[in-house]
MARGULO-845447 format. One line per 10 residues: number of its first residue (from 1); their letters; for each residue x, y, z of N, C-alpha, C, O. Coordinates in pm, whole numbers, m for minus. Layout:
% MARGULO-845447
NUM	a	X,Y,Z,X,Y,Z,X,Y,Z,X,Y,Z ~ ...
This chain:
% MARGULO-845447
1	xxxxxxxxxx	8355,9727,m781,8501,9751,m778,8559,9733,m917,8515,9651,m998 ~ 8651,9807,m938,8754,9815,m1077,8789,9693,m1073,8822,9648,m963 ~ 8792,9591,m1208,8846,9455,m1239,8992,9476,m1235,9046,9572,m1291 ~ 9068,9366,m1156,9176,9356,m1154,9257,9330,m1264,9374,9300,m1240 ~ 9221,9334,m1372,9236,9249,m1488,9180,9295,m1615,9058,9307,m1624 ~ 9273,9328,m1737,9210,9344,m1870,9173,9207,m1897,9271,9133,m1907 ~ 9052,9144,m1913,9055,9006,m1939,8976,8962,m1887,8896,8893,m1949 ~ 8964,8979,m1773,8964,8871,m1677,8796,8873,m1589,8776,8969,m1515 ~ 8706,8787,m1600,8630,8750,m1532,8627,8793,m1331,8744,8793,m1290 ~ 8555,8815,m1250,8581,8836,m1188,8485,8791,m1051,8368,8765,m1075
11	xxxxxxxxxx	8543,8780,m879,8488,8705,m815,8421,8744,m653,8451,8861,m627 ~ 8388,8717,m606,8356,8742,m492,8180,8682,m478,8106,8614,m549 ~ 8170,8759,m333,7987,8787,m311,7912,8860,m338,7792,8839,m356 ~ 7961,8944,m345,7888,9061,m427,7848,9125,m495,7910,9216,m551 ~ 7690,9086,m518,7625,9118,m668,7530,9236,m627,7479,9297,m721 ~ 7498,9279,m492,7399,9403,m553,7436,9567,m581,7515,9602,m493 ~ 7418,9636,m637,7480,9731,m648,7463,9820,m556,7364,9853,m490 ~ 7642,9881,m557,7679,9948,m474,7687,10097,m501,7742,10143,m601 ~ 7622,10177,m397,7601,10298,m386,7772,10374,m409,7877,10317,m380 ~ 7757,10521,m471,7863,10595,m550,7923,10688,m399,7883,10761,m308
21	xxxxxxxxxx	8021,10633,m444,8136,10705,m309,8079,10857,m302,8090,10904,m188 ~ 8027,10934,m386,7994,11077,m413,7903,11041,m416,7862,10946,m481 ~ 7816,11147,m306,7656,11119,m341,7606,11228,m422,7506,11296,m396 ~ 7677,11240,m515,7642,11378,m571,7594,11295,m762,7533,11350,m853 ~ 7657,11146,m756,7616,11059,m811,7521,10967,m854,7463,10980,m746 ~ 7463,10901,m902,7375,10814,m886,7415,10634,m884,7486,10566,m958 ~ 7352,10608,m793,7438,10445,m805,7378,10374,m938,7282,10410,m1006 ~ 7470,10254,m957,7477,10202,m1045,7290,10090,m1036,7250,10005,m957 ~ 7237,10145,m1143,7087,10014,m1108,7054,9868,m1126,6955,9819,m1179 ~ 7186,9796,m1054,7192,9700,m1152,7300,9588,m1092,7411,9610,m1140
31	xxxxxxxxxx	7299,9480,m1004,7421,9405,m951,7569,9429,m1061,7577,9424,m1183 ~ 7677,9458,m948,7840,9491,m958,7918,9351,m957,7934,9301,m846 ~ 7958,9296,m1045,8082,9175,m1033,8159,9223,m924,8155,9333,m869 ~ 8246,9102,m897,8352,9115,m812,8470,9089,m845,8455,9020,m946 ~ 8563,9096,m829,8726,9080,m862,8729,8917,m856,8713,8855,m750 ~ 8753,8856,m982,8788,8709,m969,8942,8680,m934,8981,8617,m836 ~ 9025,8741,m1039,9151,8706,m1079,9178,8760,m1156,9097,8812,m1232 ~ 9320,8771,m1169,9381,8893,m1314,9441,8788,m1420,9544,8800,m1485 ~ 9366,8702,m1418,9411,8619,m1492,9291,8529,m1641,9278,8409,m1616 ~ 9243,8558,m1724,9150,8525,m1771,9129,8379,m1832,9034,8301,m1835
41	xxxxxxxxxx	9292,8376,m1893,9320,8267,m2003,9472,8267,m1982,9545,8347,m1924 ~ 9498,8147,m2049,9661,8172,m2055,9683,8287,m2182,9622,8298,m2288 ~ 9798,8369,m2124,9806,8423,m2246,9873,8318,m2377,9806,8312,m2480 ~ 9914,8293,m2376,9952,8196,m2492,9739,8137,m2586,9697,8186,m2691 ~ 9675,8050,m2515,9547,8094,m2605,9490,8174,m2611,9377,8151,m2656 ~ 9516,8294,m2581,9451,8441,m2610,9536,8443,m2767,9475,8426,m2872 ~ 9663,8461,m2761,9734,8454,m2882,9692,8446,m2974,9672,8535,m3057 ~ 9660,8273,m2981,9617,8144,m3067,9493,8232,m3135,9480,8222,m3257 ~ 9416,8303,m3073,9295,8352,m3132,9323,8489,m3174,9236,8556,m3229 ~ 9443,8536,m3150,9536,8636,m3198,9420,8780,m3116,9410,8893,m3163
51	xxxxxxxxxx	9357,8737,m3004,9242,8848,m2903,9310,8978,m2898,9242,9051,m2970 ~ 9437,9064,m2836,9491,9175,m2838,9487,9164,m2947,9368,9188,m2970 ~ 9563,9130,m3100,9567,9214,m3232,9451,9240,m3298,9462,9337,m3373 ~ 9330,9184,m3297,9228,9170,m3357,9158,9320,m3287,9098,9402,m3357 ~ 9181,9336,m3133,9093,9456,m3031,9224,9600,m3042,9194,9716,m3013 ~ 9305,9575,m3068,9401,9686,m3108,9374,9719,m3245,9355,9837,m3276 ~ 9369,9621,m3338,9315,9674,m3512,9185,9685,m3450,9201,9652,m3333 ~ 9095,9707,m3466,8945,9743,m3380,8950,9886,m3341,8887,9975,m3396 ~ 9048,9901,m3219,9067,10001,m3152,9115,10094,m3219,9084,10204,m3172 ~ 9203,10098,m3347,9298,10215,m3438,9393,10239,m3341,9429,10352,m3310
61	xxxxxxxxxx	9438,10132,m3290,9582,10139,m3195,9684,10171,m3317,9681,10108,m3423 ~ 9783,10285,m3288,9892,10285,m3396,9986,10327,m3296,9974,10363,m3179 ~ 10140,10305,m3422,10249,10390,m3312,10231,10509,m3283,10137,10570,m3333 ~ 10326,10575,m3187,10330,10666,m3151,10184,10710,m3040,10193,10806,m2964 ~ 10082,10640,m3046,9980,10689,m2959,9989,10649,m2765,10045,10561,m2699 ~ 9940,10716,m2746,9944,10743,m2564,9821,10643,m2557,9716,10662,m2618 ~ 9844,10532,m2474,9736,10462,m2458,9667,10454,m2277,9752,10478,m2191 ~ 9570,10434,m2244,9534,10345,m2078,9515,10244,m2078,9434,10203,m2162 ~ 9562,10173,m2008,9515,10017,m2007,9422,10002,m1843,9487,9975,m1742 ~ 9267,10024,m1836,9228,10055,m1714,9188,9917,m1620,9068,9888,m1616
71	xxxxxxxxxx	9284,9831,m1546,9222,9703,m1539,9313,9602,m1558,9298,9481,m1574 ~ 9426,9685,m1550,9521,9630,m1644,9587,9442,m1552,9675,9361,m1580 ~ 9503,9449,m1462,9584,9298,m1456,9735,9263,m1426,9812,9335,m1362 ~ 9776,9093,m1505,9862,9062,m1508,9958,9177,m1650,10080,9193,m1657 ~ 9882,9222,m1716,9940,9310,m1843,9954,9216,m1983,10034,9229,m2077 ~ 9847,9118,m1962,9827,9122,m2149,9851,9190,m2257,9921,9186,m2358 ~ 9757,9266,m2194,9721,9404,m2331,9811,9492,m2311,9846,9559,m2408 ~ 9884,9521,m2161,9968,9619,m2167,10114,9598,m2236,10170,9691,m2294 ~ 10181,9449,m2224,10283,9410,m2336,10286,9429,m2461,10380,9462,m2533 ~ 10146,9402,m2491,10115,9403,m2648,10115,9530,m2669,10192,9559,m2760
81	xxxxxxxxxx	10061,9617,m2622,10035,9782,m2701,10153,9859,m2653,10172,9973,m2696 ~ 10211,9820,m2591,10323,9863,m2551,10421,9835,m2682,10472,9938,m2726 ~ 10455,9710,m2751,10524,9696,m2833,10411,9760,m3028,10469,9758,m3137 ~ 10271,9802,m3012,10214,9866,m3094,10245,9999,m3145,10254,10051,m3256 ~ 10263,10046,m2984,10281,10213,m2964,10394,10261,m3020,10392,10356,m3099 ~ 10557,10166,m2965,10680,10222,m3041,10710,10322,m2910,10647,10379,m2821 ~ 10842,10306,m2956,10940,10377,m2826,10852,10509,m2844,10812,10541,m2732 ~ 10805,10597,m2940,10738,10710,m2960,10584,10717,m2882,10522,10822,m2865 ~ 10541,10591,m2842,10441,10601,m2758,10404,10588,m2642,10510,10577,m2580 ~ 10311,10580,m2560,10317,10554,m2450,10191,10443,m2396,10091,10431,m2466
91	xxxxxxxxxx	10205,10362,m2263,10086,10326,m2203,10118,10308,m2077,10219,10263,m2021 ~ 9993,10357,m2030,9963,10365,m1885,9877,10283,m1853,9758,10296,m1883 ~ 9934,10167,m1774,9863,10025,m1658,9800,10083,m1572,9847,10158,m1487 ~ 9699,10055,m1587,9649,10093,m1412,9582,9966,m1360,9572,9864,m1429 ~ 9531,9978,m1218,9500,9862,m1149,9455,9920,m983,9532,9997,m926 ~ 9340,9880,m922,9310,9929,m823,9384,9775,m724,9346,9797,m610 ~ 9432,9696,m723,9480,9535,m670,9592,9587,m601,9654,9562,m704 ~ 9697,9647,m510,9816,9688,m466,9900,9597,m533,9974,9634,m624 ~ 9893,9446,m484,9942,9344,m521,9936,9295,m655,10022,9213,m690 ~ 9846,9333,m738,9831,9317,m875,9889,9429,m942,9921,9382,m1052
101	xxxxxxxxxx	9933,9592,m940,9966,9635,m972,10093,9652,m971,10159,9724,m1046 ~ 10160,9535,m819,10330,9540,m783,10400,9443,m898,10508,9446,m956 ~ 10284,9356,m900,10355,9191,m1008,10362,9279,m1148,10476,9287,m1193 ~ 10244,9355,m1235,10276,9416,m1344,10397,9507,m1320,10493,9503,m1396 ~ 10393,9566,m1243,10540,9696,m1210,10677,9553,m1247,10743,9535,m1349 ~ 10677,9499,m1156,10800,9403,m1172,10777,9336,m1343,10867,9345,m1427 ~ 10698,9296,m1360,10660,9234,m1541,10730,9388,m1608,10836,9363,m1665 ~ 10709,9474,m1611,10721,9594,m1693,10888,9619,m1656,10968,9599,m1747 ~ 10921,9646,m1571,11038,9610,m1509,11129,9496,m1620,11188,9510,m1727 ~ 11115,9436,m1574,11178,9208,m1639,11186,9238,m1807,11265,9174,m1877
111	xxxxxxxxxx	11118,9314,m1849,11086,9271,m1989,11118,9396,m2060,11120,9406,m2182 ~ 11151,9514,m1955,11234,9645,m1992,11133,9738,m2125,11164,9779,m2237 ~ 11008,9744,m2047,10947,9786,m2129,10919,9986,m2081,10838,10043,m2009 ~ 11008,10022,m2149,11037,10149,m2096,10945,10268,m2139,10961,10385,m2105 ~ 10837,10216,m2227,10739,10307,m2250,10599,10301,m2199,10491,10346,m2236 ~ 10650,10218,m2084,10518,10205,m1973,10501,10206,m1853,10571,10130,m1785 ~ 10445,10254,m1817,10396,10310,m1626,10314,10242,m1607,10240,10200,m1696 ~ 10302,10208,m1464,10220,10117,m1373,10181,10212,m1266,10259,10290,m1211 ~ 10069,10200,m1243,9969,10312,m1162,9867,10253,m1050,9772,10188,m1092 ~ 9879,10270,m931,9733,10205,m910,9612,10336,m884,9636,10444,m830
121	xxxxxxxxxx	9484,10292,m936,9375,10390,m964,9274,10341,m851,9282,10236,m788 ~ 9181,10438,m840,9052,10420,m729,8910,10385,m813,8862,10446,m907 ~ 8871,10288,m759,8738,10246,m809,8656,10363,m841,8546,10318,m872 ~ 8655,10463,m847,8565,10532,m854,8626,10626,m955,8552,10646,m1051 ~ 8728,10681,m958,8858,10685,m1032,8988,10713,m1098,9079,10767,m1034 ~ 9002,10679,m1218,9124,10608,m1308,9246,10731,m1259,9365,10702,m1265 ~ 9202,10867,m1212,9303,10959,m1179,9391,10970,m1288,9506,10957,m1248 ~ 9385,10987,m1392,9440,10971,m1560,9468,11172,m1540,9400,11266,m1498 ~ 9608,11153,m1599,9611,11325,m1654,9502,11364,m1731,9417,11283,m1767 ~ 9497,11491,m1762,9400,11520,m1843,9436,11556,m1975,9546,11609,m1989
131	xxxxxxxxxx	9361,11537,m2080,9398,11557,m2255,9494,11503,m2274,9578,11576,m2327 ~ 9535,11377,m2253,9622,11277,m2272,9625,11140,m2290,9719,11072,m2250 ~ 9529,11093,m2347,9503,10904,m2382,9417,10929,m2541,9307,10965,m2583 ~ 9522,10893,m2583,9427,10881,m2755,9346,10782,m2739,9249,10795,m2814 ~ 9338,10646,m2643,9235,10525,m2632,9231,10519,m2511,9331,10570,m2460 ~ 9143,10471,m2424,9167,10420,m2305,9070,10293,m2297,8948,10288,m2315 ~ 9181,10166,m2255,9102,10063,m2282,9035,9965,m2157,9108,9959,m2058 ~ 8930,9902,m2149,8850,9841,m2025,8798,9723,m2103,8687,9711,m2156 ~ 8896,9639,m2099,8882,9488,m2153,8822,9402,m2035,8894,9381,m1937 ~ 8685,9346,m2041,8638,9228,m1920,8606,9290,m1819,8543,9207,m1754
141	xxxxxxxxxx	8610,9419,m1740,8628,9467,m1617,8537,9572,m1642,8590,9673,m1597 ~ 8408,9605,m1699,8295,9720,m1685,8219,9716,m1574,8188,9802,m1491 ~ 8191,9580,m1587,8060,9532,m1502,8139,9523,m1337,8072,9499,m1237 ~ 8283,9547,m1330,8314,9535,m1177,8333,9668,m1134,8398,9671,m1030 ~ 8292,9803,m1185,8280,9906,m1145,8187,9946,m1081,8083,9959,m1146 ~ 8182,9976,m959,8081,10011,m858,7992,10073,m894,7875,10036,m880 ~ 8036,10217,m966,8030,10308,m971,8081,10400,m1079,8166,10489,m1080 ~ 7971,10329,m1206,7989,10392,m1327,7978,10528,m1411,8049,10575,m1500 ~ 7861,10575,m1348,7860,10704,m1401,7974,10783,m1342,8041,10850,m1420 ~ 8010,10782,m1195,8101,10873,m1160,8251,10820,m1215,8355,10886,m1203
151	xxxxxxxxxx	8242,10715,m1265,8389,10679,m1305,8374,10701,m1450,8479,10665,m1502 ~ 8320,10729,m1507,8299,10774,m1678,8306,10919,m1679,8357,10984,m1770 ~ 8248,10971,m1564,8274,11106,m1554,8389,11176,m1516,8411,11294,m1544 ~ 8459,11106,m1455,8609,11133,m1416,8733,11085,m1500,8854,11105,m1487 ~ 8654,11014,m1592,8796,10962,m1690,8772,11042,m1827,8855,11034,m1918 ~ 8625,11142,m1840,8651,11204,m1938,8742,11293,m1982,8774,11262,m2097 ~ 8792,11378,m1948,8887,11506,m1891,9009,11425,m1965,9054,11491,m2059 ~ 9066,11312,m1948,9169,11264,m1962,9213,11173,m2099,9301,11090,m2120 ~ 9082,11242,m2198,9099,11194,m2381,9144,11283,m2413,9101,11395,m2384 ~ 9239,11263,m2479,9260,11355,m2619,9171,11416,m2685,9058,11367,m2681
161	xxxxxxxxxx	9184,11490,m2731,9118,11506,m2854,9051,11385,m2979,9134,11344,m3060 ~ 8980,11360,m2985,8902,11274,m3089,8936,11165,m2983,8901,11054,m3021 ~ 8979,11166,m2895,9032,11001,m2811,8914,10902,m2796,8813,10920,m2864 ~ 8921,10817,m2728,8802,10720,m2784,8805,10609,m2663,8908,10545,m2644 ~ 8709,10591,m2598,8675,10468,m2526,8642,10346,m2547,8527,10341,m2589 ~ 8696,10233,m2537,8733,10089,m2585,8674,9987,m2478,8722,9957,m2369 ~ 8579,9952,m2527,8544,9845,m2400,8508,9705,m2443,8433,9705,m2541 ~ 8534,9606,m2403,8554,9440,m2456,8467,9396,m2318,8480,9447,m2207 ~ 8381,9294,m2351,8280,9294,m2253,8238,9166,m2280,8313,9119,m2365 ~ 8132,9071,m2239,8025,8992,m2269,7956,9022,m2259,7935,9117,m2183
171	xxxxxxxxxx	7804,8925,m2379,7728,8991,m2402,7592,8881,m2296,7522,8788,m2336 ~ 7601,8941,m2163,7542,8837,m2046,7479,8948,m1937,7484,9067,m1966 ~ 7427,8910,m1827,7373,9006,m1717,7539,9082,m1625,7643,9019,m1644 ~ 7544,9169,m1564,7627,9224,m1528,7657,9112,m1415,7773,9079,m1388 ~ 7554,9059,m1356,7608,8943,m1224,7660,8820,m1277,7659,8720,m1205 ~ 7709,8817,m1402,7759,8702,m1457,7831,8707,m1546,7841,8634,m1644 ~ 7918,8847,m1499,8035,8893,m1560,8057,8953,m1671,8166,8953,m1730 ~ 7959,9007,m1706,7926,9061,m1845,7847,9199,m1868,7820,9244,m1757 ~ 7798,9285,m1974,7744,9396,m1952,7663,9389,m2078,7713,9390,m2191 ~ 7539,9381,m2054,7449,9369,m2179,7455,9506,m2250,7444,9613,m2189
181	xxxxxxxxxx	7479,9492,m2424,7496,9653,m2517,7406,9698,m2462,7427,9725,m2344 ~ 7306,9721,m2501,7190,9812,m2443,7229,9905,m2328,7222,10028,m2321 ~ 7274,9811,m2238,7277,9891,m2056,7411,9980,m2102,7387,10098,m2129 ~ 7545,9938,m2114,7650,9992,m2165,7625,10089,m2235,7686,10195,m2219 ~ 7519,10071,m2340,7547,10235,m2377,7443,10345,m2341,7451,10463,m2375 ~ 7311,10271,m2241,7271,10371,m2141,7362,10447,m2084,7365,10570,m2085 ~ 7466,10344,m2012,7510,10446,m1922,7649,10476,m1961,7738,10461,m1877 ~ 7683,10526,m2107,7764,10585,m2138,7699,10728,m2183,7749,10835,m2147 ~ 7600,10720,m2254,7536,10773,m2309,7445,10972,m2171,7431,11094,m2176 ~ 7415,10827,m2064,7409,10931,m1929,7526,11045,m1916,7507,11167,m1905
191	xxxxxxxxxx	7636,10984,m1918,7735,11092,m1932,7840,11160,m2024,7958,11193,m2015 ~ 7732,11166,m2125,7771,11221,m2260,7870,11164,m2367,7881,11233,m2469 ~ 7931,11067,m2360,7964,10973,m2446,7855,10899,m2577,7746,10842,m2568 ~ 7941,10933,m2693,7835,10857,m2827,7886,10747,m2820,7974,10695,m2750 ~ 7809,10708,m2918,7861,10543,m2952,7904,10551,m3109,7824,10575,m3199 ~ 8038,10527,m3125,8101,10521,m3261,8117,10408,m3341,8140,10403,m3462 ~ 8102,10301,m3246,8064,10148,m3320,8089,10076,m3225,8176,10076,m3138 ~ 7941,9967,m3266,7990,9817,m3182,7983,9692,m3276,7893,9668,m3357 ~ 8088,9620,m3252,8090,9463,m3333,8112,9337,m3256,8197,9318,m3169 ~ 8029,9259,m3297,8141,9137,m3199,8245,9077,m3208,8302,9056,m3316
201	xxxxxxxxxx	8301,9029,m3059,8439,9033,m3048,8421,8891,m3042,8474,8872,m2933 ~ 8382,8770,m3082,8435,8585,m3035,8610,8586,m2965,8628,8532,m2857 ~ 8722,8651,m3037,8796,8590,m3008,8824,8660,m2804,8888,8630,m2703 ~ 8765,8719,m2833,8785,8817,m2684,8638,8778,m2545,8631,8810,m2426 ~ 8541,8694,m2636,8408,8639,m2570,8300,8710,m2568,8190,8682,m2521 ~ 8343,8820,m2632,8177,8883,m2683,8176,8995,m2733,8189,8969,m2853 ~ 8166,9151,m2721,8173,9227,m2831,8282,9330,m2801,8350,9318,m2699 ~ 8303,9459,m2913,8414,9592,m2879,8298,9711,m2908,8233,9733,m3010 ~ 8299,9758,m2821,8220,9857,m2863,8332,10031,m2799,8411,10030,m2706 ~ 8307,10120,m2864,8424,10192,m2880,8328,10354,m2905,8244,10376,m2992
211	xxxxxxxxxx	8379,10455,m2790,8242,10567,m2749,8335,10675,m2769,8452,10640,m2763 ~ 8310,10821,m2797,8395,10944,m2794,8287,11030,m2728,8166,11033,m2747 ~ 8359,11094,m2653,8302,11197,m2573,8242,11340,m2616,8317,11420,m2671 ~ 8094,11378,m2589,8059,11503,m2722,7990,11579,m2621,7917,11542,m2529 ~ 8030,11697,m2657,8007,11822,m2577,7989,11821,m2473,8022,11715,m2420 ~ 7920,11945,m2363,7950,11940,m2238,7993,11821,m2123,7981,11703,m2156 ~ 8032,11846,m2022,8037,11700,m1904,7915,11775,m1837,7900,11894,m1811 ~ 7823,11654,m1815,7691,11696,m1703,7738,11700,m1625,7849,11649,m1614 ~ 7653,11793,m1490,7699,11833,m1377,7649,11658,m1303,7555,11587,m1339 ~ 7731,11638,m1214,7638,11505,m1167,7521,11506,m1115,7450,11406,m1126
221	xxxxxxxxxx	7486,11593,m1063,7309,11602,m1016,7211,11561,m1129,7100,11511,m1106 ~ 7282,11596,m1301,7182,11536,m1394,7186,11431,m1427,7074,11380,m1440 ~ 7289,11352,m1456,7294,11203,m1430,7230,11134,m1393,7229,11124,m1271 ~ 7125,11032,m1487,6999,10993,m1436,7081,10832,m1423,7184,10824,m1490 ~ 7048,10728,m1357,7101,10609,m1348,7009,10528,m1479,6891,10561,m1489 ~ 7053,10441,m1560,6986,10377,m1670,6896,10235,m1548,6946,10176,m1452 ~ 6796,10228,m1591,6736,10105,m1543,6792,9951,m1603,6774,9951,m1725 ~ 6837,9854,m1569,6908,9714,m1619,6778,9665,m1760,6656,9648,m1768 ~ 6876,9660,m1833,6734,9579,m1941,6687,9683,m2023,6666,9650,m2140 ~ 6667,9786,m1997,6614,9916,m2080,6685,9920,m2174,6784,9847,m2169
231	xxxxxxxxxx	6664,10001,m2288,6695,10056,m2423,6777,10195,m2392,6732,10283,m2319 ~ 6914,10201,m2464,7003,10348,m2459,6900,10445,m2551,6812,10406,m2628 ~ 6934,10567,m2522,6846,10671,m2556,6912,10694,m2709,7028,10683,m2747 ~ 6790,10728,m2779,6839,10777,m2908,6974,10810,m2941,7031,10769,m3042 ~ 7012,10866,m2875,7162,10962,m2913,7271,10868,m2887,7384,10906,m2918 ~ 7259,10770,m2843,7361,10671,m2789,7387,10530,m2898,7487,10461,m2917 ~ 7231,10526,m2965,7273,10398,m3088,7330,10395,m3190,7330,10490,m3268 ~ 7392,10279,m3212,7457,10284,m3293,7491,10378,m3448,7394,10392,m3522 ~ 7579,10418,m3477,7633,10510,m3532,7590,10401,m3683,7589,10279,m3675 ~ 7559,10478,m3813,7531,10398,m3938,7637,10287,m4014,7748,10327,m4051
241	xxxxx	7598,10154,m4034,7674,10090,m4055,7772,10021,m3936,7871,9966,m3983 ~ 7763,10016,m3826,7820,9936,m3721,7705,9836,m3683,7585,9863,m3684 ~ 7760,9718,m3650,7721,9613,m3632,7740,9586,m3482,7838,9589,m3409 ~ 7559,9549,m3458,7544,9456,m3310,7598,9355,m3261,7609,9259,m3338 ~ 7648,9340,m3127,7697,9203,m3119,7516,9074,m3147,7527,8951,m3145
């Protein structure tokens, strides 16, 4: 399931992976987190470690850009890039939580932040317009996606041009809330996404690694599922001069 939360760690029973709403998919090979809480840290010590400015300079967040916030939680990241973007920009919250996406609506609401929408999206997914997100960001919440390839495949359509995928992660097994580089960029890499750089992130708990989408979308029948632990395929490592977590 989609993390309730940019941030945020997540909870339940359920660690083995779950088969892709489309069987036209391949399931994920590899135990799925569960929704903990949309809550990671206080925001006030996220601050302190200054975590949004450090993953927005990272990201090439500037004004004027159309952002996603996929996961979006209580809206950390969505306050912050919201005041990055400039009345000239935009960001879009999303959140699969009903109840987590009503408390951000009312936060966005309270704080009169008029260059942002609150959305709720389907685990499988983000339902994003298309050619419209210069970034789309998935802070803490990879590893609670059921159903990755088909949700990478459905949020491609909806970059910009040169737009760019942003993901903040730990660097741990997926059943312990985290998404080891390697597997991450298997299975970005499965559905045609490069890898444009990864570094580590400490103040955020482990790394940013940040993908653009290159030529065709595979049909899903080719979509091979990455095995947990394996090595991303040539075409997926790191780009020259970016650094491993």
């Amino acid at each position: 399931m989609l993390a309730a939360c940019s941030g945020a760690p997540a909870i339940g029973n359920r660690q083995e992976a779950t088969p892709s709403t489309n069987n036209g998919f391949p399931a994920a090979d590899r135990p799925v987190a569960s929704i903990l809480s949309p809550r990671w840290s206080t925001e006030e010590a996220r601050d302190r470690l200054n975590e949004a400015g450090q993953v927005m300079d990272l990201a090439g967040i500037k004004p004027g850009m159309t952002i996603a916030d996929i996961g979006a939680g209580e809206g950390y990241y969505t306050v912050r890039m919201a005041t990055r973007v400039g009345k000239k920009g935009r960001v879009v919250a999303e959140d699969i939580v009903p109840e987590t996406r009503d408390y951000l609506a009312t936060r966005v609401l309270r704080e009169k932040l008029d260059n942002v929408s609150v959305r709720l999206g389907l685990p499988a997914d983000p339902r994003l317009p298309e050619a419209s997100f210069d970034r789309v960001l998935m802070v803490h919440m990879y590893h609670e996606i059921e159903s990755p390839y088909e949700f990478l495949w459905r949020l491609r359509p909806a970059l910009a041009p040169e737009g760019q995928v942003v993901v903040v992660d730990a660097n741990r097994p997926t059943e312990l809330h985290g998404t080891p580089p390697e597997l991450l960029k298997c299975e970005f890499a499965a559905v045609g996404y490069t890898l444009v750089s990864m570094k580590p992130m400490p103040s955020a708990g482990g790394y940013i690694a940040i993908f653009e989408a290159k030529g065709d979308r595979p049909e899903p029948s080719a979509i091979r599922a990455c095995k947990s632990g394996k090595t991303a395929t040539p075409a997926s490592m790191p780009a020259a001069g970016s650094k491993e977590p």
